[in-house]
N, C-alpha and C positions, 0 to 999 in steps of 0.2 A: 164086435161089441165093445172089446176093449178099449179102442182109437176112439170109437164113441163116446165112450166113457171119458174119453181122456181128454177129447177136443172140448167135451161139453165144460168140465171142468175148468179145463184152461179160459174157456171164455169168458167163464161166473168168475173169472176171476179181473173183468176190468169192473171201469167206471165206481169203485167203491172210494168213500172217502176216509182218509188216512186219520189213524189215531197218533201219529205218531212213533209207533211202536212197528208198526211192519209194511206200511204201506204209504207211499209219497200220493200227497193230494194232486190230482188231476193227472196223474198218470194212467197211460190204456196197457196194464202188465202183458197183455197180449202181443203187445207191441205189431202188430200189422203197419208198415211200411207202404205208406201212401205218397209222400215226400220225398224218400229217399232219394241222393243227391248219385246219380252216375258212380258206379264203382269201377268202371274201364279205367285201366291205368288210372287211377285216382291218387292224387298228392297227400295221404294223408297227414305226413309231418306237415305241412304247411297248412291244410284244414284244421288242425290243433294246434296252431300256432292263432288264427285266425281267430278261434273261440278266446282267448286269452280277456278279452272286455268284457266277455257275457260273462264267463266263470269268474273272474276277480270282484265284479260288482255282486253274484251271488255268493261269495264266500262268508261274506255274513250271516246270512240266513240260508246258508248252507249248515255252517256251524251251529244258529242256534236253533236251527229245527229239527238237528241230531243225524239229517242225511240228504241228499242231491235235492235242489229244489225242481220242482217240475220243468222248468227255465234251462236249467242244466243239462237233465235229461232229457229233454226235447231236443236239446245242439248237441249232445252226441249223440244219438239215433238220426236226427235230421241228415249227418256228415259222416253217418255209418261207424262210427268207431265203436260200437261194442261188438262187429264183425270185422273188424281188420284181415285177421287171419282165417276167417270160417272159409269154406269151399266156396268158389265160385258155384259150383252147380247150385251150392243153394242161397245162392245171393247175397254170399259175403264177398270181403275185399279179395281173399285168395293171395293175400301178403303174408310174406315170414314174419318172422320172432322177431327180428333184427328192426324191425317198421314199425310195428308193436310198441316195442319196447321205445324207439325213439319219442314216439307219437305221447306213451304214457310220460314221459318226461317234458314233453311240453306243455300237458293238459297240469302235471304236477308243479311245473314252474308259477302257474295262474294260482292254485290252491292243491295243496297238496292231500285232502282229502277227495277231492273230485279224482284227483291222480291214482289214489289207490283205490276209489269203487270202478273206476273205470278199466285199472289192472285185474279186480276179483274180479268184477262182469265179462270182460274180452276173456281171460282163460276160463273162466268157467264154463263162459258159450262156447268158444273154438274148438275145446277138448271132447264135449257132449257132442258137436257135430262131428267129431272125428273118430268117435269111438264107441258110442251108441248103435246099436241096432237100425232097422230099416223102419220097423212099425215106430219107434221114439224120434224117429227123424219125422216120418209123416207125420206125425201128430204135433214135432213140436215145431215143425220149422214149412207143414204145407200150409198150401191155403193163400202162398204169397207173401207168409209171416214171417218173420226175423225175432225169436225171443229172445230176451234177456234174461240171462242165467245167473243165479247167485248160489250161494251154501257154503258149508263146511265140508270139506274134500277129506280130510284129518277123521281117524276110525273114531266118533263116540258111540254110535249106534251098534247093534246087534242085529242078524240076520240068520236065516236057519232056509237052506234052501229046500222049495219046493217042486211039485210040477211044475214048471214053464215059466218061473222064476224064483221070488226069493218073499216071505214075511219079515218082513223090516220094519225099524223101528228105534228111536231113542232120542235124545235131548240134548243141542249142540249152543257152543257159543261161535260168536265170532263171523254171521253169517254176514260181512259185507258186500253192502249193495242188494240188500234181500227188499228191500223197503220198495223200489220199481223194476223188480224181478217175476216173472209169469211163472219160473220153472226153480226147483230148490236141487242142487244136488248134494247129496252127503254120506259121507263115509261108513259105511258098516261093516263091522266086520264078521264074516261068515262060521257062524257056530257048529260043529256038530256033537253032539253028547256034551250041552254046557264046556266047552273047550273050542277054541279059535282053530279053527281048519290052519293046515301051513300048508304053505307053496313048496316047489321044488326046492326055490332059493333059501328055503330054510324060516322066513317072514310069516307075518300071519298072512291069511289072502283076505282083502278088503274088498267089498264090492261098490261103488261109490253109484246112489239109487236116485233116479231123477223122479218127481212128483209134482204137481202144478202145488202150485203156493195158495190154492182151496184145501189141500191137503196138510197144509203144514199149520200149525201155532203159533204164534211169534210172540213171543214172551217179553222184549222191551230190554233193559237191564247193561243200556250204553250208555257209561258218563266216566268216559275218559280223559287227560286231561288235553292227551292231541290228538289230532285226526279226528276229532268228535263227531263231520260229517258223513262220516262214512256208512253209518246207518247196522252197525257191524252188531246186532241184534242178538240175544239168544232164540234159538228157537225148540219145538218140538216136532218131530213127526210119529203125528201114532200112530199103532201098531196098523200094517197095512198091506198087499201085496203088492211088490212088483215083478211087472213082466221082464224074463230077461231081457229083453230091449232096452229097456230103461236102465239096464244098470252096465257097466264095465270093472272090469278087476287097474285096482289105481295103480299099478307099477307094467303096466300094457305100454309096451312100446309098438304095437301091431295095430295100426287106423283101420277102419274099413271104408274111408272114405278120406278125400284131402291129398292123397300122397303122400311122399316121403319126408316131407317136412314133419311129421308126425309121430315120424319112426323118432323123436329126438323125447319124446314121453312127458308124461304130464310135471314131472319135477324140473326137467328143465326149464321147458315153457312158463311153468310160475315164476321161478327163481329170474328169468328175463322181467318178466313186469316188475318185479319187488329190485332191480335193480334199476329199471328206470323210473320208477318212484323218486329213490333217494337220487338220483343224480338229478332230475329236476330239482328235489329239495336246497341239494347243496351250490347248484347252478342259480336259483332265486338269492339264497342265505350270500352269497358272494356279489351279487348285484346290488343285495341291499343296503350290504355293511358299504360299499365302496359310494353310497347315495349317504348314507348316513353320516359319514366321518367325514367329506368331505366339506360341512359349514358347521360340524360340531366342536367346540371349545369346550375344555376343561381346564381346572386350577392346576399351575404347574406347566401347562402346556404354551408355549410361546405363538403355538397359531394352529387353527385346527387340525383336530385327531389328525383327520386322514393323510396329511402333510409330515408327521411325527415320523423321524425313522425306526422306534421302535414296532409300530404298526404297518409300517412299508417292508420292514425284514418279516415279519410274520405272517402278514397276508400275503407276500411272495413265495412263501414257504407252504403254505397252504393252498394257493392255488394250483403248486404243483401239484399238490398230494391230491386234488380233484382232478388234472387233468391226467396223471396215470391211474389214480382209480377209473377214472369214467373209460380210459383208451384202452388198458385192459378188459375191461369188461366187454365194452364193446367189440374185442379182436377173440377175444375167446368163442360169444355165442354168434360175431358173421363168422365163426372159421367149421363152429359148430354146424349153423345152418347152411354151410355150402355144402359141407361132406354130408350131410345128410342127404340133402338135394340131389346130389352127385351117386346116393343110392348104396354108400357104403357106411355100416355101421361103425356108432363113436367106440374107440377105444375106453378101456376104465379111467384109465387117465384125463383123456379128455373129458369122461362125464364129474369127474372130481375138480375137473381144473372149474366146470362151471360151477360148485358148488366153494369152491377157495375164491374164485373171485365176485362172486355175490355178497360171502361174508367180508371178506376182506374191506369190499365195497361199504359195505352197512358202517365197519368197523370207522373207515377213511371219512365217510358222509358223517358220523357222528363227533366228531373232532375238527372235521372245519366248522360247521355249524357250532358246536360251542366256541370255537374261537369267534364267532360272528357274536354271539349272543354274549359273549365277554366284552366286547367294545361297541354293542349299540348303546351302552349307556342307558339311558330315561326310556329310548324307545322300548327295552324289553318287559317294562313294568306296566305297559300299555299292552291290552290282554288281544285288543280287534287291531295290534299294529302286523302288517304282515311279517317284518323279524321276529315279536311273541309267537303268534302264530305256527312259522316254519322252525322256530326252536322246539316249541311241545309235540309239533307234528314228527319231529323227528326221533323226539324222547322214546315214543310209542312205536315208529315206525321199528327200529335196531332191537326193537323186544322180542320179535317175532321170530317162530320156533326154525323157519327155514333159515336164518343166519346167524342162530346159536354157534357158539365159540364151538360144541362138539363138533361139530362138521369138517373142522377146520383139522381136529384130530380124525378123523374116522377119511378123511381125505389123504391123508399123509403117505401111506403104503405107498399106492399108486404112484402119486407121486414121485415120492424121494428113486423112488424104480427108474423116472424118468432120467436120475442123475447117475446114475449106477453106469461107470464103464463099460463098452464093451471090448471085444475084443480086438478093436483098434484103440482101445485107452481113450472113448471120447464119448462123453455123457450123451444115451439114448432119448434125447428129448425132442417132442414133438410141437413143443411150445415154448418161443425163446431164443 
């Protein structure tokens, strides 16, 4: 009766017309996979390299319809990318992180808010197929269907468990990509005698509760000043049951489905998309500034910017700083995703090293880009220019809690350990 319940729901939840607030017009939130393009050995960096003309020309009305035009979400569904990584068995790509994450940086090169709904949608779908229950698999992923998953992962909600799951419930921001989403997940955390349950590890234990988006509210309440289209909504879910099925504890590094790629937990797997975010960003913001200075003149300047050695020593200085941000990052989660592949779990260290070079990454991406947005001159004060653009997109991107500067301290132990002699007098490091 449940699945019944749960398939009917998901279904009421197509063919409605969007307010703007939680639902993209002409989208089937069901998402049923009729088109789908071959995922056998499938190219996906070069299929989002490919979309590059459709998504640039919706970046407009991307923006000012506050999230993915239909247009949009059509060519990535079409070329399978909000499953890159989901299981083959159930008709995703069956790619790692490392493809993911490249693919997100291409789609972020074109418009960097398509890059980040398309980062929340792939982890939020990948993770629900890899960690959910049998009956939340049936319900969300048979039938031949492929959904798209959105929510707030992050505990606002409260749950108190019951028989056979959990009464959940409460009021999130932030839900990107919720707007052509069939399925919501979100963070709760699990109450018992008004007081947050803890885990072994000492944390609270969070349950993170999937529902069809018939289920949820969507409260509207996104006017940011970048990434506008990302559709990053508040919402509510009220008070409600879920079956355990549908829910998983968010710090599980134990898949029931997918393999070992999974054992690498849902903090890594984010913190790869929010890095190929911003390296797409800063990979556009360096194409641009180098199209920009190239025929621009200023008083004082004997012949355009771009030719100026003061902008030649800077931009050379700066494109360093992206290509070890980006090569780091890069070498940290393939070193991540091979050992995990290989079936042996990450060291502390290495799970911190992915969290030092994600922030670090945010920190490096926000710094070339304002060196961009320093010498595009006239273009920045042009709000639809794509240097504006990838400037606000980025203001907004480096804000976000998973590359807070804390990290950066709470990472450090591990770490500095790796530099610690041993008893041959030579720093224990696994990376470097």
């Amino acid at each position: 009766m449940l699945k019944e319940k749960l398939t009917r729901a998901d279904h009421q939840a197509t063919g409605h017309s969007g307010d703007g607030r939680g639902l993209t017009p002409g989208i089937n939130q069901n998402s049923a996979i009729t088109e789908l393009r071959a995922v056998d050995d499938a190219d996906y960096v070069a299929r989002a390299w490919d979309l590059r003309e459709v998504i640039e020309r919706e970046a407009a009305g991307t923006e000012s319809g506050g999230t993915l035009s239909a247009a949009v979400v059509g060519a990535l569904r079409e070329n399978g990318l909000f499953w890159i990584s989901a299981p083959r068995a159930l008709g995703g790509g069956g790619k790692g992180i490392v493809e993911a994450m490249s693919v997100v940086e291409a789609v972020a090169f074109a418009d960097g808010s398509t890059g980040w709904s398309l980062m929340a949608n792939q982890g939020a779908t990948v993770t629900a197929a890899a960690y959910l229950g049998d009956q939340a698999i049936e319900a969300m992923f048979g039938d031949g269907n492929l959904p798209i998953v959105a929510g707030m992962f992050g505990p606002a909600g409260k749950s108190r468990q019951i028989e056979g799951g959990y009464q959940a419930g409460g009021k999130f921001a932030f839900g990107s990509g919720c707007a052509h989403a069939g399925w919501i997940g979100s963070g709760m955390f699990v109450m018992d005698e008004n007081r947050p349950r803890m885990l072994p590890s000492g944390i609270p234990e969070v349950r993170v509760c999937f529902v069809p988006r018939n289920n949820v509210e969507f409260l509207g309440n996104w006017n940011p000043p970048g990434l506008v289209g990302t559709g990053s909504y508040d919402y509510a879910v009220p008070d409600q049951f879920v079956s355990q099925d549908f829910a998983f504890e968010r710090t599980t590094i134990e898949p029931k489905r997918g393999g070992p790629l999974f054992t690498l937990g849902l903090a890594a797997i984010g913190a790869s998309g929010h890095a190929g975010v911003v390296i797409g960003l800063m990979r556009r913001a360096l194409t641009e500034i180098v199209e920009i200075t190239s025929g621009k003149k200023r008083p004082g300047y004997t012949g355009p910017v771009g030719e100026h050695d003061v902008f030649k020593h800077q931009f050379t200085l700066h494109e360093a700083a992206y290509q070890a941000a980006r090569n780091y990052a890069y070498r940290v989660f393939t070193e991540a995703e091979t050992q995990a592949l290989e079936g042996t779990a990450l060291t502390p260290e290495q799970r911190e090293r992915i969290r030092q070079a994600t922030t670090w990454l945010h920190q490096v991406a926000g710094e070339v880009v304002r060196f961009c947005h320093l010498w595009a001159g006239s273009e920045i004060v042009k709000k639809d220019s794509p240097i504006s653009r990838l400037s606000r997109d980025m203001a907004v991107a480096t804000q976000h809690v998973v590359v807070d500067p804390i990290t950066l301290v709470a990472g450090a132990p591990a770490i500095m350990d790796s530099w610690r002699k041993n008893d041959k007098g030579t720093p224990n490091r696994t990376v470097g």
